[in-house]
C-alpha positions as CSV (number, residue, x, y, z in Angstrom):
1,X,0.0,0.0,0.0
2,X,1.3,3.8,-1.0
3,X,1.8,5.7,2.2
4,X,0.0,9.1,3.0
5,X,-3.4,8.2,0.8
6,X,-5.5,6.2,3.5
7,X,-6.9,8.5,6.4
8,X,-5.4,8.4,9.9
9,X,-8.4,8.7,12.1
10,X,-10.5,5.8,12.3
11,X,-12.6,5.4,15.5
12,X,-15.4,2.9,16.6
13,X,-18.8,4.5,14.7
14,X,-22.4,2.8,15.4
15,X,-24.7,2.7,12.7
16,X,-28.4,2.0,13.0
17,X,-30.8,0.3,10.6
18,X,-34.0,2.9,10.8
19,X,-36.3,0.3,9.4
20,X,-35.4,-2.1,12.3
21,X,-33.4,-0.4,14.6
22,X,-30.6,-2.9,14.9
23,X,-27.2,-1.5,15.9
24,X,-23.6,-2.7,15.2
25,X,-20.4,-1.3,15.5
26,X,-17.5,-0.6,13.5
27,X,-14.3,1.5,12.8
28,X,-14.8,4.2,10.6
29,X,-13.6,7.7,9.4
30,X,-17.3,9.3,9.0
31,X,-18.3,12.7,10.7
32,X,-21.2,12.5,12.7
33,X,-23.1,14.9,14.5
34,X,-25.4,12.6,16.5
35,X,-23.5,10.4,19.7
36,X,-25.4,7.2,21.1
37,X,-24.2,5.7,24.4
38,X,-24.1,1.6,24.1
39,X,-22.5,-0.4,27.3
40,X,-21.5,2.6,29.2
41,X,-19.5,4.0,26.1
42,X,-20.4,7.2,24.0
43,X,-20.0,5.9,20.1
44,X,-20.9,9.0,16.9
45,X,-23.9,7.6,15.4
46,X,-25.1,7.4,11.6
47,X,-28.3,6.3,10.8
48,X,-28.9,4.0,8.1
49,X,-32.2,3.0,5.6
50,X,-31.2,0.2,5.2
51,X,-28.3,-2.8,6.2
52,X,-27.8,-6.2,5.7
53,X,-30.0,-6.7,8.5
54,X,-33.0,-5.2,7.1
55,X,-32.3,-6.2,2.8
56,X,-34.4,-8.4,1.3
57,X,-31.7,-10.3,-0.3
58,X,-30.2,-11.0,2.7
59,X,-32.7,-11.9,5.1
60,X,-35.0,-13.6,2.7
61,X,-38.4,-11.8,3.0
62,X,-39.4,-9.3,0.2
63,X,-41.3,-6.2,0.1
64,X,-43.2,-5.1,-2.0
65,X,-43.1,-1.2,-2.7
66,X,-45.7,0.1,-4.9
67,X,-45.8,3.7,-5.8
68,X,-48.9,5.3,-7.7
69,X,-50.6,1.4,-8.2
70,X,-47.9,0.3,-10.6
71,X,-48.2,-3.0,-9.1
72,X,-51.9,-3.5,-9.4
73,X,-52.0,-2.1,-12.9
74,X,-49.6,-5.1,-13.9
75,X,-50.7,-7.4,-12.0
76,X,-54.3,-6.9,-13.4
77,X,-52.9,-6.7,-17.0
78,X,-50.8,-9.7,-16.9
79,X,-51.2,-11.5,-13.3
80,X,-53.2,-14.2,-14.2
81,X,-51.8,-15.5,-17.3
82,X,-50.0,-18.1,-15.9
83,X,-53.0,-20.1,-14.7
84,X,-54.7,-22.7,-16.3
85,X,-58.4,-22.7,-17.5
């Protein structure tokens, strides 16, 4: 590795899932204005839409987002082709 081009200050940073409110910790360079105290110990917080712990791929359930009835609209257009008569 070329000395002088990786940052110097990495710290332990918690960052939070919003959609399920799990927290995990990890070293980080990222400037936070929001602090979060976990065991006793005062970690910079940034808060996160989504993780590993909340994506679909990873944890196996699927949602479904439908914006302005896009999903309807296709599924009565083409949703019941597939079944036999």
């Amino acid at each position: 590795m070329k000395s002088g081009i990786h940052p110097e200050n990495y710290r332990p940073v918690a960052f939070r899932d919003m959609s399920n409110g799990d927290t995990f910790i990890t070293r980080s360079t990222v400037n936070t204005k929001e602090t979060v105290d976990i065991d006793g110990a005062t970690y910079p917080l940034v808060k996160l839409e989504i993780s590993s712990s909340s994506h679909p791929f990873y944890t196996g359930k699927s949602k479904l987002v439908d914006t302005a009835g896009r999903v309807d609209k296709f599924m009565n257009r083409y949703g019941n082709r597939g079944e036999k008569k």
